[in-house]
N, C-alpha and C positions, 0 to 999 in steps of 0.2 A: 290699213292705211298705207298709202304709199309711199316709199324713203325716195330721196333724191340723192343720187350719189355723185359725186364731187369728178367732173371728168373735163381733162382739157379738150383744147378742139383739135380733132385727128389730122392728119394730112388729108386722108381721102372727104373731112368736111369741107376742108377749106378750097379743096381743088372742084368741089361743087359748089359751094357759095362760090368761087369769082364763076365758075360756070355759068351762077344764076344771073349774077352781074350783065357778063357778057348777051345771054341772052335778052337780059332788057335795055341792053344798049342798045343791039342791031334790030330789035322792035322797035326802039324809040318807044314806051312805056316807060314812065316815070313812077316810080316806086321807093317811098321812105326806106332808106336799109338802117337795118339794127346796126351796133355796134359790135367788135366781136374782139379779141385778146390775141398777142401771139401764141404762138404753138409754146404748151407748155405753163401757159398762164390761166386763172378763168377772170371771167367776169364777176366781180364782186357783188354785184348790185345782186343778184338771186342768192344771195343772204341776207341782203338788208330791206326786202322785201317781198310779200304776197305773192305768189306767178298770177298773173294775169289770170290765166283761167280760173283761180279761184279769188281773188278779189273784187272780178266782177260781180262775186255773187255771195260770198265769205267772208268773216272778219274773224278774228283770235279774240273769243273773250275771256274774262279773267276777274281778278281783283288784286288793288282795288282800281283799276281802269282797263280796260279792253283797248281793242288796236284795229280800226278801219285804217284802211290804207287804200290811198288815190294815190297814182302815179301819173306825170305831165311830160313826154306824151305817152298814153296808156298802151306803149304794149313793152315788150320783153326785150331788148332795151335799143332805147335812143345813144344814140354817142352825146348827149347833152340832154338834162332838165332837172324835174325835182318832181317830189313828194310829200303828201303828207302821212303824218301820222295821228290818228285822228283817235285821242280815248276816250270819246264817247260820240253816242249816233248822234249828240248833238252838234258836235266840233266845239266842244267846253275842254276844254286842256288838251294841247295838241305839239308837234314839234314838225318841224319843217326843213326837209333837207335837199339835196340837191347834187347834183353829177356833172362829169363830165367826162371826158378823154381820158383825164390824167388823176383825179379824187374824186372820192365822195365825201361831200362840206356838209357840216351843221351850218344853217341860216337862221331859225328862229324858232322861240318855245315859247308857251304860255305863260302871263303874270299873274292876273287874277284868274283862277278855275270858275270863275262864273260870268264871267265880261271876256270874249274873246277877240272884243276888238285892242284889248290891253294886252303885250308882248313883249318879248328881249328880240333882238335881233343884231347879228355881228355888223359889224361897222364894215369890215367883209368877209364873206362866207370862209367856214374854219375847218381846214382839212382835218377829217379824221382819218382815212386809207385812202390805199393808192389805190385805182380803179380795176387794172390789172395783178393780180397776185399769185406766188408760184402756187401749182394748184399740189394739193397736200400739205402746204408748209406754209407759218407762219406772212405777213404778210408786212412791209418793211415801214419801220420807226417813222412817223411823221412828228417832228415838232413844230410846233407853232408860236412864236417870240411873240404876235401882237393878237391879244385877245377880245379888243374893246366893242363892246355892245354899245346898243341904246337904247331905252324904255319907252314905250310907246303904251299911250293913251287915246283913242276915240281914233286910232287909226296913225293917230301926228305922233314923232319923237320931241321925249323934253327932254332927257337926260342922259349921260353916257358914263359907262363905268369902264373898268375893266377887271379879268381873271385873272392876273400876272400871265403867266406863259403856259404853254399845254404841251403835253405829251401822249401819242396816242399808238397804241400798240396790238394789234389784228395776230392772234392765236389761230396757230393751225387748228383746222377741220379736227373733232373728235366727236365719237358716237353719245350720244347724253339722250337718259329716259326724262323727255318732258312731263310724262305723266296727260293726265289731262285725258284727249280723243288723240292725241301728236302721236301719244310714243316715243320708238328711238329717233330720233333726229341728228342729222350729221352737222353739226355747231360751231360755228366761230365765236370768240367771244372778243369784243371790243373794251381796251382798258380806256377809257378816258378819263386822262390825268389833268389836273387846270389848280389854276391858284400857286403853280411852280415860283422856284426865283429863277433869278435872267439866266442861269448855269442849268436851267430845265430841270431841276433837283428839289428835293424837298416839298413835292406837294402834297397840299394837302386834304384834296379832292381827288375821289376816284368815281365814276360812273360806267357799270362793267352792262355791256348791252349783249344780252346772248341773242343772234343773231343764226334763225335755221335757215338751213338750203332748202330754199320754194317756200320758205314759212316767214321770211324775215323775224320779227322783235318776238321772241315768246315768255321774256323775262328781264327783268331790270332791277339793278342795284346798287343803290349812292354807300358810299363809306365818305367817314369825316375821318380824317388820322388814325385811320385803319378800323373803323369803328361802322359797324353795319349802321346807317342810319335811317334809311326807307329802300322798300322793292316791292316789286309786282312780279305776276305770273299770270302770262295771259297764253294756256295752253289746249283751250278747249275750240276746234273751230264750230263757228254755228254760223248759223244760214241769214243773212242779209245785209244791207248795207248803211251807210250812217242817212238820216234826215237831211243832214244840214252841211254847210262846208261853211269855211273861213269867210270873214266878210269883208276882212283888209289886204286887198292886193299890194299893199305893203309889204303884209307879213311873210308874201310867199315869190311877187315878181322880181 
């Protein structure tokens, strides 16, 4: 199995990508360009999900839910969009997330695991990291003061809640044996803290998402007041892709 090692972008890449650049100016070809980090930094999103080449054709499965993962737009990365995370080939409980320049936000997770047109969705998308991170070292405190969701049925919102305030903290790259077909894999872990008071203290929710390079999500786990209360392990990859997607362009546009 192949590891992916954790490497910023060198001077001699960068002096060929604008190279490439320039070369499809003076063609005039027009061509989508990826997004790419300063020197020094990486790109976060190849931990928070699949590579491309293997999602076209791979998913992590696990218990008790597996992880298809769609990315919008599908390659290795946009400067802007989102994904899903899809646990099951049906799209029956799923979470929805999304990028940009600057974060990667949570947007929306399932409410009923058997009606997916039923959902939470933030009121607006909720950074959990900065999009750029130093490469080797943790990656810097995002807090978030406004948490407020809305629940949504038959695709419509009728209700709005909120998590009091969130705190969200990206752990430097370490080697972790996933077990599974994975192996060692090189791991950020994401703490997410929600249910704070307004001094971002005291919470009393944690959702800790280990998140592999080239592998995105291979395991999850909620604490209540410090208290394991549910997780998964999704560290087996196997061959195909899910049936079905989302049916509420709510849930994800």
């Amino acid at each position: 199995m192949k590891k992916y090692a954790e490497v910023a972008p060198s001077l001699s890449g960068i002096l060929l990508s604008c190279l490439g650049v320039l070369v499809l100016f003076v063609s005039g070809t027009v061509v989508a360009q990826d997004f790419s980090c300063p020197n020094g930094q990486i790109d976060v999103m190849k931990y928070f999900v699949l590579s491309q080449r293997e999602r076209d054709n791979y998913f992590l499965g696990g218990s008790p839910t597996s992880v298809y993962t769609e990315v919008h737009p599908n390659r290795d990365f946009a400067p802007s969009g989102y994904w899903f995370w899809l646990k099951s080939s049906s799209a029956q409980g799923f979470d929805v997330k999304a990028f940009d320049s600057n974060y990667v936000y949570m947007r929306s997770t399932e409410l009923n695991w058997s009606d997916n047109s039923t959902f939470k969705r933030f009121l607006h998308d909720l950074p959990i990291s900065a999009r750029c991170v130093p490469a080797g070292k943790p990656g810097p405190q995002v807090v978030v003061p406004d948490t407020t969701f809305k629940y949504y049925a038959w695709c419509s919102p009728y209700q709005s809640r909120t998590l009091g305030t969130a705190v969200n903290d990206l752990d430097a790259p370490i080697l972790i044996n996933a077990g599974g077909n994975l192996g060692q894999v090189w791991t950020r872990v994401l703490h997410y803290h929600y249910d704070c008071n307004k001094t971002f203290g005291n919470c009393k929710d944690e959702e800790q998402f280990f998140l592999g390079n080239g592998y995105g999500l291979w395991q999850w786990k909620h604490y209540k007041n410090g208290i394991l209360k549910k997780s998964a392990l999704m560290n087996t990859k196997q061959h195909g892709i899910a049936a079905e997607t989302l049916p509420c362009p709510e849930s994800y546009k």
